[in-house]
PyMOL Python script that loads the backbone (N, CA, C, O; Angstrom):
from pymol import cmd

cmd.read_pdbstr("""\
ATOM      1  N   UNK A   1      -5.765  -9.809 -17.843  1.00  0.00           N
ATOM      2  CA  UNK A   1      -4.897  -8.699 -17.540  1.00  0.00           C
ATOM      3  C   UNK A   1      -5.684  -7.388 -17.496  1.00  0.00           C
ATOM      4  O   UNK A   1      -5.635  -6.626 -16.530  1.00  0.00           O
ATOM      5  N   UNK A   2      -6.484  -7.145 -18.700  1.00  0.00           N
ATOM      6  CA  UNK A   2      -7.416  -5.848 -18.409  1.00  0.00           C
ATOM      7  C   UNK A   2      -8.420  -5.782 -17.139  1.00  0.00           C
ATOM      8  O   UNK A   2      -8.818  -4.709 -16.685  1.00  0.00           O
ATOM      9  N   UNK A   3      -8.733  -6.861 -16.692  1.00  0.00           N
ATOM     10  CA  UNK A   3      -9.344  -6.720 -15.895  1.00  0.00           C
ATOM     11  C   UNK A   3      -9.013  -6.576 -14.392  1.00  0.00           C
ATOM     12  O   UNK A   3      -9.759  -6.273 -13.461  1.00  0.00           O
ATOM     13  N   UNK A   4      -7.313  -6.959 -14.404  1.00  0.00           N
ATOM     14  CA  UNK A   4      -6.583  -6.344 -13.478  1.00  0.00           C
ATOM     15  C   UNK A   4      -6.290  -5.038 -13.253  1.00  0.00           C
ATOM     16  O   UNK A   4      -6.508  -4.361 -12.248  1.00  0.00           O
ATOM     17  N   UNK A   5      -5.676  -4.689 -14.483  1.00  0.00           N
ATOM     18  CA  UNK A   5      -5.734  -2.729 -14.634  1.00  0.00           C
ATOM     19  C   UNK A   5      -6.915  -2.345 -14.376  1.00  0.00           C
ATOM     20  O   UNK A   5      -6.932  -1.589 -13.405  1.00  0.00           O
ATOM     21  N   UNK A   6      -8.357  -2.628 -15.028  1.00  0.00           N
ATOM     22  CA  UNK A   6      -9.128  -1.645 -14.455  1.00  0.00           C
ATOM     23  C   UNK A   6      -9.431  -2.060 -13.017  1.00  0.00           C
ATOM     24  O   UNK A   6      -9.534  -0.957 -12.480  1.00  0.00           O
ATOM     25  N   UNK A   7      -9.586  -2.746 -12.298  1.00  0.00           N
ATOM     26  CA  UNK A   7      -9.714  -3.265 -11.297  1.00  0.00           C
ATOM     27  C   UNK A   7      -8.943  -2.104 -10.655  1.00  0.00           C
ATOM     28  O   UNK A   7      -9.612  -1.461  -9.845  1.00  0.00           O
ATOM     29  N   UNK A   8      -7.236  -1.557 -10.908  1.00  0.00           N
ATOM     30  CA  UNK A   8      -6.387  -0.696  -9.854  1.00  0.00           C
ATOM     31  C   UNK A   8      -6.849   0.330 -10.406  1.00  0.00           C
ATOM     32  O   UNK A   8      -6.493   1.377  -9.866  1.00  0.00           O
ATOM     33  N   UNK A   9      -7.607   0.444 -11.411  1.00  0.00           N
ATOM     34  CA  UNK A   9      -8.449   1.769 -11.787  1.00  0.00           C
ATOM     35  C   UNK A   9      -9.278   2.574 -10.780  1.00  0.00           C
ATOM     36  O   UNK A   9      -9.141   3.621 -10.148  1.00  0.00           O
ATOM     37  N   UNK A  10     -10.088   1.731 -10.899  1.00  0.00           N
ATOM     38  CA  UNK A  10     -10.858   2.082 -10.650  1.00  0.00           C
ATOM     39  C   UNK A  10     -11.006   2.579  -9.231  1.00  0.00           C
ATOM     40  O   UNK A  10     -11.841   3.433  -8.933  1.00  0.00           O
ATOM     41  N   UNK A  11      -9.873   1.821  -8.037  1.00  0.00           N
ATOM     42  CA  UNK A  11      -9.824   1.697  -6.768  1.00  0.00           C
ATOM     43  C   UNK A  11      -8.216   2.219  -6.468  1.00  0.00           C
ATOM     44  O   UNK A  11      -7.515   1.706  -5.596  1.00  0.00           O
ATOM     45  N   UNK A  12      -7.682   3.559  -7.537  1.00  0.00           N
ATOM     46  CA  UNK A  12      -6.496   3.493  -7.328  1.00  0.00           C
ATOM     47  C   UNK A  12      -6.057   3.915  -5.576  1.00  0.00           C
ATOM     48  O   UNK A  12      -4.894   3.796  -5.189  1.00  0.00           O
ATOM     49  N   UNK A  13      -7.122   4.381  -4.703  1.00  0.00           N
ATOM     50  CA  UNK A  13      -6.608   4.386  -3.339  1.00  0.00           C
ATOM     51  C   UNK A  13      -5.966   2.819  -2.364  1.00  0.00           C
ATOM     52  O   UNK A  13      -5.258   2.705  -1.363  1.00  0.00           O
ATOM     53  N   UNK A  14      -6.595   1.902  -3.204  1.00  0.00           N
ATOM     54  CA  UNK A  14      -5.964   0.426  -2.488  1.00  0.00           C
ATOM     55  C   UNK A  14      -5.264  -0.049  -3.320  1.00  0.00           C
ATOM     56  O   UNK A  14      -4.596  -0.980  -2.868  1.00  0.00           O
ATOM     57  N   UNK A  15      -5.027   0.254  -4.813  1.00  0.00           N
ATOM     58  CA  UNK A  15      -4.492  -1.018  -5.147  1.00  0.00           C
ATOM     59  C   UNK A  15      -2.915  -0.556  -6.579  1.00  0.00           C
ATOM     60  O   UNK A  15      -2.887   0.582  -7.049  1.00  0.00           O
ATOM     61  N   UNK A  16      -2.304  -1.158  -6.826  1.00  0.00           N
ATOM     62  CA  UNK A  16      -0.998  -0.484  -7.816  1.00  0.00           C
ATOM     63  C   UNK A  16      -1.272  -2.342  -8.663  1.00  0.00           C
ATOM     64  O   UNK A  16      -2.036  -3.285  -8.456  1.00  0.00           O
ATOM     65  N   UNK A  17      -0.547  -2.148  -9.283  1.00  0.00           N
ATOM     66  CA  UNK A  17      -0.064  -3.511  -9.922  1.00  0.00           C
ATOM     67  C   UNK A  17       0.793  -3.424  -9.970  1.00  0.00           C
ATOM     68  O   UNK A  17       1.306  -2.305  -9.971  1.00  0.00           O
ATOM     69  N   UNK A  18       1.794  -4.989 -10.067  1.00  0.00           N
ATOM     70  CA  UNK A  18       3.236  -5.182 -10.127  1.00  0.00           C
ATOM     71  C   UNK A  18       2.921  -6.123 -11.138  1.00  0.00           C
ATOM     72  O   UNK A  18       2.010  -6.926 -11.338  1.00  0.00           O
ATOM     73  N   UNK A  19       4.126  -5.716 -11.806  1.00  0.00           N
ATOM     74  CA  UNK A  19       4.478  -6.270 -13.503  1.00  0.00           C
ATOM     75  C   UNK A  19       5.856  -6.507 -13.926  1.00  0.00           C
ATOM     76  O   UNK A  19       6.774  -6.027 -13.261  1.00  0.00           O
ATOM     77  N   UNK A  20       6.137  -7.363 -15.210  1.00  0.00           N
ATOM     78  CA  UNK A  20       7.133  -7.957 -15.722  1.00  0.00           C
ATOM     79  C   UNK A  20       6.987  -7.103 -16.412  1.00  0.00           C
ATOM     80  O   UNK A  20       5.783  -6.875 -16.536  1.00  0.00           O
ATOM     81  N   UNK A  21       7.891  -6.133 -17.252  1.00  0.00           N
ATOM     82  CA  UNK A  21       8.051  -5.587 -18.717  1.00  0.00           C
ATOM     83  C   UNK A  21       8.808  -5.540 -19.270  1.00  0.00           C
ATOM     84  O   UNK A  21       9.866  -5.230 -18.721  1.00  0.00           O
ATOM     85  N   UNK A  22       8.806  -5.845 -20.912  1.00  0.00           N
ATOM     86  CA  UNK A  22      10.080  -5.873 -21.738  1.00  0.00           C
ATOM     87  C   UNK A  22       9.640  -4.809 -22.672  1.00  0.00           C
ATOM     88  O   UNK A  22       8.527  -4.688 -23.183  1.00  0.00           O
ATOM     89  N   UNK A  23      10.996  -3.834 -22.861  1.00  0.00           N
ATOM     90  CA  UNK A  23      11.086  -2.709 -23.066  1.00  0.00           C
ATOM     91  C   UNK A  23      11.140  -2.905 -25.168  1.00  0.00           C
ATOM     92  O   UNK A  23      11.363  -4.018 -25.645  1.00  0.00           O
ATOM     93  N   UNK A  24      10.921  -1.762 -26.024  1.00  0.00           N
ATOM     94  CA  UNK A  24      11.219  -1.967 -27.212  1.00  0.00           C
ATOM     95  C   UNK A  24      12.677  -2.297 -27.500  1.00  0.00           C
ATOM     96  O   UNK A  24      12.987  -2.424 -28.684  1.00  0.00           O
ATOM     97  N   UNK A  25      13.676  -2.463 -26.495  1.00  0.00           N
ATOM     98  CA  UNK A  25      15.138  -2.656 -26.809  1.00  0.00           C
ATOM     99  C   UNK A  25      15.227  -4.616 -26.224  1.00  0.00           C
ATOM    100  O   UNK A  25      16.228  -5.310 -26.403  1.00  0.00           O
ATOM    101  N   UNK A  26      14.407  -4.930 -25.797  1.00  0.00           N
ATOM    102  CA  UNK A  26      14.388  -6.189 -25.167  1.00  0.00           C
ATOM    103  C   UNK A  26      14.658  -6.213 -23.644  1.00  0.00           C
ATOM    104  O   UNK A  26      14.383  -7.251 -23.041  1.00  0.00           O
ATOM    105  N   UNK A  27      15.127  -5.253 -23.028  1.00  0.00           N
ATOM    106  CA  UNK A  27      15.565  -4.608 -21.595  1.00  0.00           C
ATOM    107  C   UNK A  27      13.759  -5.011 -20.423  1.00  0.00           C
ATOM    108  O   UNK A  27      12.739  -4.347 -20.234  1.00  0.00           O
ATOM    109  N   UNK A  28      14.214  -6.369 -19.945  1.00  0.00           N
ATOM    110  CA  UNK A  28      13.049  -6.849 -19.180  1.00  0.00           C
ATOM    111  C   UNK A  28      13.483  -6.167 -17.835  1.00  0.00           C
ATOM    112  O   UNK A  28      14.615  -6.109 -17.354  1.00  0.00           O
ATOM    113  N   UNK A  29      12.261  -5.648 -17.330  1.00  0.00           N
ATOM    114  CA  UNK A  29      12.062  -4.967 -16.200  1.00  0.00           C
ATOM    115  C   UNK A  29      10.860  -5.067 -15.318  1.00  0.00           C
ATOM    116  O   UNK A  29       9.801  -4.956 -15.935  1.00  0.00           O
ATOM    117  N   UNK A  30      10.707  -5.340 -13.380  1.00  0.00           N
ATOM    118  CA  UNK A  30       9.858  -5.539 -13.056  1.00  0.00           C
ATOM    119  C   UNK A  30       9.509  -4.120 -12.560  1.00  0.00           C
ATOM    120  O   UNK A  30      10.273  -3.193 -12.288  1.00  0.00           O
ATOM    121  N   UNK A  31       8.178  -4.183 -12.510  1.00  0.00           N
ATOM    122  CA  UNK A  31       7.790  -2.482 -12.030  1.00  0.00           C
ATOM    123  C   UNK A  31       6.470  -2.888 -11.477  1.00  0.00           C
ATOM    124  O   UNK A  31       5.750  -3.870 -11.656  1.00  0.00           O
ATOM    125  N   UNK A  32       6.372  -1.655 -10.638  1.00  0.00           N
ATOM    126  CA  UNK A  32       5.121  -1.314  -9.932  1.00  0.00           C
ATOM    127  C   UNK A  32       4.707  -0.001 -10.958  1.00  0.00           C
ATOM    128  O   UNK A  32       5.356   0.873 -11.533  1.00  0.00           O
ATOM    129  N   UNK A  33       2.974  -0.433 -10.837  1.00  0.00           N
ATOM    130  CA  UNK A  33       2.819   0.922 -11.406  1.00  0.00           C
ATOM    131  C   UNK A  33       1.255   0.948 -11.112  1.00  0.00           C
ATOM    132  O   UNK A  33       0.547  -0.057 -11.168  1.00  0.00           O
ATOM    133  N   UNK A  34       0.718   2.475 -10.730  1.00  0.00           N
ATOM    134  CA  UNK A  34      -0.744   3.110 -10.716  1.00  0.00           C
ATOM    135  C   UNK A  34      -1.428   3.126 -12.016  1.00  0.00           C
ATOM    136  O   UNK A  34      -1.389   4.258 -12.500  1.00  0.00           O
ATOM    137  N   UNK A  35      -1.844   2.545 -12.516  1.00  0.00           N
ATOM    138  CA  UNK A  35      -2.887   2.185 -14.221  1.00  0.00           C
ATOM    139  C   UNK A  35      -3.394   3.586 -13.887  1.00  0.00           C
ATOM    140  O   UNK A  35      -3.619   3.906 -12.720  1.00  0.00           O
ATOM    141  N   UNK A  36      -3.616   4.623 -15.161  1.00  0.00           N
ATOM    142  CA  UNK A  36      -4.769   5.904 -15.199  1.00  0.00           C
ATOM    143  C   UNK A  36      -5.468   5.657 -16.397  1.00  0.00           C
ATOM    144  O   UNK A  36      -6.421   6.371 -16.709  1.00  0.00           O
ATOM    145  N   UNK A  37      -5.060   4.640 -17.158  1.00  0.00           N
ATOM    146  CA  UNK A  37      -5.983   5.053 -18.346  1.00  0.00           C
ATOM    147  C   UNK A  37      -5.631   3.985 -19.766  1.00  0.00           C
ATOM    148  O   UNK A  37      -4.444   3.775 -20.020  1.00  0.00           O
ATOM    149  N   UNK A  38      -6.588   3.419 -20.544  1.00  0.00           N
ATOM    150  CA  UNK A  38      -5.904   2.208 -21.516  1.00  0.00           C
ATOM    151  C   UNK A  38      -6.176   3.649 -22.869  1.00  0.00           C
ATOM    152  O   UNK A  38      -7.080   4.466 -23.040  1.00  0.00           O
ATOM    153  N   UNK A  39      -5.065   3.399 -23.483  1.00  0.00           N
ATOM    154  CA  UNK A  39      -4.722   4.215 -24.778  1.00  0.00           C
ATOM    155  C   UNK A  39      -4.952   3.677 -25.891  1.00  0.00           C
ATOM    156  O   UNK A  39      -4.396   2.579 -25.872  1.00  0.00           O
ATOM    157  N   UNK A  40      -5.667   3.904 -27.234  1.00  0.00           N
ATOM    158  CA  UNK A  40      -5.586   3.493 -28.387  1.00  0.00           C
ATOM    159  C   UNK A  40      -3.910   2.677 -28.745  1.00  0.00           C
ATOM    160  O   UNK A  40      -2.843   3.225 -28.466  1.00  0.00           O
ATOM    161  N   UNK A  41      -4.034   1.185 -29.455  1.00  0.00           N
ATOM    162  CA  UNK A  41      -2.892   0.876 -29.996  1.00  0.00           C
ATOM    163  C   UNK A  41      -2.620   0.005 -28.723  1.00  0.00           C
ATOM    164  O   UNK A  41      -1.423  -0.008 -28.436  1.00  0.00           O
ATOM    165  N   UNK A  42      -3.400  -0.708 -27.907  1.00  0.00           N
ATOM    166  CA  UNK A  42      -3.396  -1.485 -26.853  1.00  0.00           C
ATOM    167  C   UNK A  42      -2.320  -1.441 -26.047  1.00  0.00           C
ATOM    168  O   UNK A  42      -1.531  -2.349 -25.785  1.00  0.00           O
ATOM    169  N   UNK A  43      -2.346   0.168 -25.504  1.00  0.00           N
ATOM    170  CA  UNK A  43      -1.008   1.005 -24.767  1.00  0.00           C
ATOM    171  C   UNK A  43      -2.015   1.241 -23.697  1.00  0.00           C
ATOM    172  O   UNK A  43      -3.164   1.672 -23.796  1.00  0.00           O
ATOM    173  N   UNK A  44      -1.168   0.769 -22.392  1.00  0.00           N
ATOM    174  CA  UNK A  44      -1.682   1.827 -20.832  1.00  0.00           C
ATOM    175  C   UNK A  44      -0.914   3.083 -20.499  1.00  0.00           C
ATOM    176  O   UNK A  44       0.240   3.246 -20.896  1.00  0.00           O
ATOM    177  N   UNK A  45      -1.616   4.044 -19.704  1.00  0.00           N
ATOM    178  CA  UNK A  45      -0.892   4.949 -19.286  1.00  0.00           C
ATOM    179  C   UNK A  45      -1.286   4.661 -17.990  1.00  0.00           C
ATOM    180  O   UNK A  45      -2.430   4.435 -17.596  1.00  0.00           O
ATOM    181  N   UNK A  46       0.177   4.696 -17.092  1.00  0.00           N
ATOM    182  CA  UNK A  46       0.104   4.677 -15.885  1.00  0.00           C
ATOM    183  C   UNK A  46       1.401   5.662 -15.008  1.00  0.00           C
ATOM    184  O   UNK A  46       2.359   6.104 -15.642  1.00  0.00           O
ATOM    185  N   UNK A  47       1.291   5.830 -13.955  1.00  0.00           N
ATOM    186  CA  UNK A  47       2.511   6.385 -12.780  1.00  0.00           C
ATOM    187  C   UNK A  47       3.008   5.376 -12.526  1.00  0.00           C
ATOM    188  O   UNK A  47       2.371   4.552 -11.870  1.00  0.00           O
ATOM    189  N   UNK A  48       4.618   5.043 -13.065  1.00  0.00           N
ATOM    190  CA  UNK A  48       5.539   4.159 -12.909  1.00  0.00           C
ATOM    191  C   UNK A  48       6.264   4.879 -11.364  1.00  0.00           C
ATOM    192  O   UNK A  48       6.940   5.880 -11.127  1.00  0.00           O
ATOM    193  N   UNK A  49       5.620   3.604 -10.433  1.00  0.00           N
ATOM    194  CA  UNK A  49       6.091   3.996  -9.202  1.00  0.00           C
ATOM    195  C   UNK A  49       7.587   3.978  -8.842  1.00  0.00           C
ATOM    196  O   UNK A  49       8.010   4.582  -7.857  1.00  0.00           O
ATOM    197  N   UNK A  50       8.602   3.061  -9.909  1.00  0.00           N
ATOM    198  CA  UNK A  50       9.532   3.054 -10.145  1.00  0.00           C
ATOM    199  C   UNK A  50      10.384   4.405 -10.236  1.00  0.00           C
ATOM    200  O   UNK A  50      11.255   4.855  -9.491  1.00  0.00           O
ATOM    201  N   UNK A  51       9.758   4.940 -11.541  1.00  0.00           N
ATOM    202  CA  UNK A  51      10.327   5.638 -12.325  1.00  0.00           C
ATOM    203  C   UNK A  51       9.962   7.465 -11.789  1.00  0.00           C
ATOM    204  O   UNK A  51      10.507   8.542 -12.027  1.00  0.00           O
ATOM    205  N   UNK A  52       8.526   6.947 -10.821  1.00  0.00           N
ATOM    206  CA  UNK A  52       8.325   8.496 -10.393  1.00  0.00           C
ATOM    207  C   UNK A  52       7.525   9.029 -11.288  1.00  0.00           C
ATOM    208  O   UNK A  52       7.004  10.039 -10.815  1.00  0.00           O
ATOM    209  N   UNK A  53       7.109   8.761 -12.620  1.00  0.00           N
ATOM    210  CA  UNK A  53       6.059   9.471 -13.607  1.00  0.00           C
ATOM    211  C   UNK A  53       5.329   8.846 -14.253  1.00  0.00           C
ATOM    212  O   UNK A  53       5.318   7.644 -13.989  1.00  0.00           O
ATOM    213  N   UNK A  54       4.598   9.228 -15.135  1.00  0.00           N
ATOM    214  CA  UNK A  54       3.760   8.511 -16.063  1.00  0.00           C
ATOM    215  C   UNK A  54       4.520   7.895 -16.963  1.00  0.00           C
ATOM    216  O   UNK A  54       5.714   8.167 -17.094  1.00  0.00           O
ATOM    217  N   UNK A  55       3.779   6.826 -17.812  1.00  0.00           N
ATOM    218  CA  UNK A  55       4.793   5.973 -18.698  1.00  0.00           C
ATOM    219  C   UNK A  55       3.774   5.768 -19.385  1.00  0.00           C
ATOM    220  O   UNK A  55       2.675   6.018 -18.888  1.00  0.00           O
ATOM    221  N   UNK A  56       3.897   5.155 -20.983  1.00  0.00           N
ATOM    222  CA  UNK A  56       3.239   4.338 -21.271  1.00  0.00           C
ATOM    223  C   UNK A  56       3.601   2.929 -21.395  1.00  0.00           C
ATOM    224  O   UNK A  56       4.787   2.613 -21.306  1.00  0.00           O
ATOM    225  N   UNK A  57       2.634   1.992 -21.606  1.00  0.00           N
ATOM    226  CA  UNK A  57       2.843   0.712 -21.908  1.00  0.00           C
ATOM    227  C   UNK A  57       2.787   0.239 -22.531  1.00  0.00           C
ATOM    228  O   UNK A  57       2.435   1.056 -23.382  1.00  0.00           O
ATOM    229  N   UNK A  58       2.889  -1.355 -23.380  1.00  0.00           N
ATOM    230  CA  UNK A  58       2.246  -1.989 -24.264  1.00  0.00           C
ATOM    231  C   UNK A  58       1.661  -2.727 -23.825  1.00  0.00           C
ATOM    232  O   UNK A  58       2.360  -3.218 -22.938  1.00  0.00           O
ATOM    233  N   UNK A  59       0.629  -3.251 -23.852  1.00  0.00           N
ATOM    234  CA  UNK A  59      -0.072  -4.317 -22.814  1.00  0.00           C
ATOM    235  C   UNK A  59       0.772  -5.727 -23.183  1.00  0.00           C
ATOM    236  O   UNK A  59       1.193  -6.507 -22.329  1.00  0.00           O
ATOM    237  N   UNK A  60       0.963  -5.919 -24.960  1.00  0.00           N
ATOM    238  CA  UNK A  60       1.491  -7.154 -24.876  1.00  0.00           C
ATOM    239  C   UNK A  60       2.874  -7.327 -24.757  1.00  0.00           C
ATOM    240  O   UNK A  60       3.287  -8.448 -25.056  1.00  0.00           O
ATOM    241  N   UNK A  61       3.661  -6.522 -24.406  1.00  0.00           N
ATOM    242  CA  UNK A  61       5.108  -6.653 -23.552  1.00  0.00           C
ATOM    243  C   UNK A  61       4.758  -6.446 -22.202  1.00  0.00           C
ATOM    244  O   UNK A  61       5.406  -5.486 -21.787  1.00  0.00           O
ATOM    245  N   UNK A  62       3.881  -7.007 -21.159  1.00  0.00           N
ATOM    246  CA  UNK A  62       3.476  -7.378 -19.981  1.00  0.00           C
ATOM    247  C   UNK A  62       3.487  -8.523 -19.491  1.00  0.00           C
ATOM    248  O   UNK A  62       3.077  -9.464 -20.170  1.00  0.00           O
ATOM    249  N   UNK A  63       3.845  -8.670 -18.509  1.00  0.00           N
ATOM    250  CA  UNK A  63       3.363 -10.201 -18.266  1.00  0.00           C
ATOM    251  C   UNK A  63       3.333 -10.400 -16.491  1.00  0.00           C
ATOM    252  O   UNK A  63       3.768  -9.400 -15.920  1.00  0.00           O
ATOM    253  N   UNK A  64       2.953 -11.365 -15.694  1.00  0.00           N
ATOM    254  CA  UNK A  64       3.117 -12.010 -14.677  1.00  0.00           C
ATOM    255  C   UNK A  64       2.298 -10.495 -14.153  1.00  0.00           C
ATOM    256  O   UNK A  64       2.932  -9.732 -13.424  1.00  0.00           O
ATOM    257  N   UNK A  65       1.229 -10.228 -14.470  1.00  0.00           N
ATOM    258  CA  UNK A  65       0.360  -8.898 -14.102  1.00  0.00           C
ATOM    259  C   UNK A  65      -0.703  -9.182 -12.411  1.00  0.00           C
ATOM    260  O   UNK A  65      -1.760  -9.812 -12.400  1.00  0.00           O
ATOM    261  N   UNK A  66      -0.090  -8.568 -11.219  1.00  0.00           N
ATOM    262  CA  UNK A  66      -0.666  -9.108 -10.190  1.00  0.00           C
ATOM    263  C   UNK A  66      -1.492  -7.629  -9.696  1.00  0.00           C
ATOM    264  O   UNK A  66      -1.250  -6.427  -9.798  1.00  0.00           O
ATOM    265  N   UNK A  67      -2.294  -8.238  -9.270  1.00  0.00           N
ATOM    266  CA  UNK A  67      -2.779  -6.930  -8.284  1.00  0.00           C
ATOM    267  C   UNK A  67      -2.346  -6.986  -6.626  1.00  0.00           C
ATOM    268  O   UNK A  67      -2.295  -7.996  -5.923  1.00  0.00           O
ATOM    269  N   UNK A  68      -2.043  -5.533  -6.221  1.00  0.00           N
ATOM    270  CA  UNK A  68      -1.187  -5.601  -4.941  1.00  0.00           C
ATOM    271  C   UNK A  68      -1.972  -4.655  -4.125  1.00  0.00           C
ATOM    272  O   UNK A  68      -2.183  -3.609  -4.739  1.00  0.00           O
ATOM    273  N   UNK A  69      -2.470  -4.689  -2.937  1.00  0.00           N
ATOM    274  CA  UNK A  69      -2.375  -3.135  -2.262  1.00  0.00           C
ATOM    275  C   UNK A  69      -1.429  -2.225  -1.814  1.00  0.00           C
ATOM    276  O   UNK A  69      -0.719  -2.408  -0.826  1.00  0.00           O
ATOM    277  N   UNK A  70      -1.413  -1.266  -2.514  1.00  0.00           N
ATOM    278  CA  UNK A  70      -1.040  -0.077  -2.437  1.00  0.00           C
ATOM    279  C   UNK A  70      -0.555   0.619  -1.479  1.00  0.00           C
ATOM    280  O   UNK A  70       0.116   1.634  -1.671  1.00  0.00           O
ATOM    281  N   UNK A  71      -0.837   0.157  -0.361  1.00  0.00           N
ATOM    282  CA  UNK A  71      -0.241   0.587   1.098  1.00  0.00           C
ATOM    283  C   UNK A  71       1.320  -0.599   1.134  1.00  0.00           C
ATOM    284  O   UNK A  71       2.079  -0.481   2.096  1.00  0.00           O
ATOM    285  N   UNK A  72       1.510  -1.229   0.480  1.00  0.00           N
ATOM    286  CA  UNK A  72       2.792  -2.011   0.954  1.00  0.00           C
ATOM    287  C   UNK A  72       3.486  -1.329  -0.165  1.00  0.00           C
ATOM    288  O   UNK A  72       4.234  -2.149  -0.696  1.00  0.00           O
ATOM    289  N   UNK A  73       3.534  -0.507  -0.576  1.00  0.00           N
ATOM    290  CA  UNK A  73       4.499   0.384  -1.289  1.00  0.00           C
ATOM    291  C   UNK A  73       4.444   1.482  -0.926  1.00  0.00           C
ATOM    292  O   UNK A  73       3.391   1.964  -0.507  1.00  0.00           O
ATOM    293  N   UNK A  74       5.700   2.230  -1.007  1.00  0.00           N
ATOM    294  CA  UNK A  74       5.704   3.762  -1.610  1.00  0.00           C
ATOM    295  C   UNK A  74       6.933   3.935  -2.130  1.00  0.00           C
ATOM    296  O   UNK A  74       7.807   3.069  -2.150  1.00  0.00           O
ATOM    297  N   UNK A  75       7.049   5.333  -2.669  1.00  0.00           N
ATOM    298  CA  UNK A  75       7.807   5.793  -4.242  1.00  0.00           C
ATOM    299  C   UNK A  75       8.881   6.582  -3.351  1.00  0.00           C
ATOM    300  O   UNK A  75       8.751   7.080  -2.233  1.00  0.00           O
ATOM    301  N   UNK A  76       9.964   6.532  -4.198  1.00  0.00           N
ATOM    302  CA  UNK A  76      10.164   5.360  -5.175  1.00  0.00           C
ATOM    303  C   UNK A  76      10.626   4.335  -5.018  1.00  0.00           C
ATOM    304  O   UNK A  76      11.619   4.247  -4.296  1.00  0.00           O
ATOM    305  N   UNK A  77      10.221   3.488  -5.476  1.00  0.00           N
ATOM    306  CA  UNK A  77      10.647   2.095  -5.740  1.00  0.00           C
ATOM    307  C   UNK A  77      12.156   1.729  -6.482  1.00  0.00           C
ATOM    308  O   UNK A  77      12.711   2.612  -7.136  1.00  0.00           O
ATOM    309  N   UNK A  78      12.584   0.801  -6.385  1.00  0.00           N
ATOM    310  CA  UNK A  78      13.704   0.812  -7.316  1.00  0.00           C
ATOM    311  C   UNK A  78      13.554   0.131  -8.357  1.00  0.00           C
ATOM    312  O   UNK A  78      12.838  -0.800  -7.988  1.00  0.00           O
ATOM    313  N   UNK A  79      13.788  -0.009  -9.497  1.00  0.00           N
ATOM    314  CA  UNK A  79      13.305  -0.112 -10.495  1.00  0.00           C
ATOM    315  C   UNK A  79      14.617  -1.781 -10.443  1.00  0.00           C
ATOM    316  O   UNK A  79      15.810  -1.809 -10.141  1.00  0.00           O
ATOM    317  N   UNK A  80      13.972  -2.558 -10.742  1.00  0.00           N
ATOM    318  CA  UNK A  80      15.140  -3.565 -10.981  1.00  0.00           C
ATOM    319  C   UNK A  80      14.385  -4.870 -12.251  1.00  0.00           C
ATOM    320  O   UNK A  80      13.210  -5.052 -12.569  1.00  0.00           O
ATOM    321  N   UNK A  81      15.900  -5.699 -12.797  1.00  0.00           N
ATOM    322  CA  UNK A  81      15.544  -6.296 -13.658  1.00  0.00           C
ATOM    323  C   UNK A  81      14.318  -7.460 -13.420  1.00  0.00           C
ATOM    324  O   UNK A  81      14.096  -7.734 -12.240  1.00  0.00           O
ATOM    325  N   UNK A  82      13.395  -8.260 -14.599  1.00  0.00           N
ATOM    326  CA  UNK A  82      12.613  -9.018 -14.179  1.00  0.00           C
ATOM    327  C   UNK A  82      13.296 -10.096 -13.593  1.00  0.00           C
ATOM    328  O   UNK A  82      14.518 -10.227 -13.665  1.00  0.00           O
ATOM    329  N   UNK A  83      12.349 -11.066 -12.869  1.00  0.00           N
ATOM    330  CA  UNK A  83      13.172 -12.034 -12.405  1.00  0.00           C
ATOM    331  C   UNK A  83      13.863 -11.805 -11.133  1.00  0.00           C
ATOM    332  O   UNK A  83      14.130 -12.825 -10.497  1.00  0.00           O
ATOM    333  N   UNK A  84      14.191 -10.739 -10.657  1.00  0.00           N
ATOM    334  CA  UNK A  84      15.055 -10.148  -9.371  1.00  0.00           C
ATOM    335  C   UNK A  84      14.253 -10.362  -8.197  1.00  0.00           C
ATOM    336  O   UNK A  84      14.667 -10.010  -7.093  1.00  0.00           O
TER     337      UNK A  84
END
""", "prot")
cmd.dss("prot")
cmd.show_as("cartoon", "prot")
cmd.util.cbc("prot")
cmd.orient("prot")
């Protein structure tokens, strides 16, 4: 998985990731999002293309972590449940 985030790191002109996330309330959600940066406490900060801003993450409430190019999106996205 880290090596997916830095991967859209590093190349954020081609690439976003799309992700499974379950929220601290249990509220699973799939999202696109631009990775900027891994945070102490094994948290990402990224632009939730969803959501329109930065977010943080937990890495281990992640899952099904793909890398996408970035040109088959743009914002905003709609934010919908995982699984959808």
């Amino acid at each position: 998985m880290r090596s997916t985030l830095s991967r859209a790191m590093q190349d954020s002109d081609r690439f976003v990731v799309e992700l499974d996330y379950c929220d601290s309330k249990g509220e699973a959600t799939h999202r696109v999002i631009s990775p900027i940066r891994f945070l102490p406490g094994n948290r990402l900060l990224a632009l939730c293309l969803c959501r329109e801003e930065p977010r943080q993450f937990h890495l281990n409430r992640c899952s099904n972590v793909k890398l996408r190019r970035a040109e088959q999106f743009v914002m905003p996205l709609m934010l919908t449940a995982a699984g959808e």
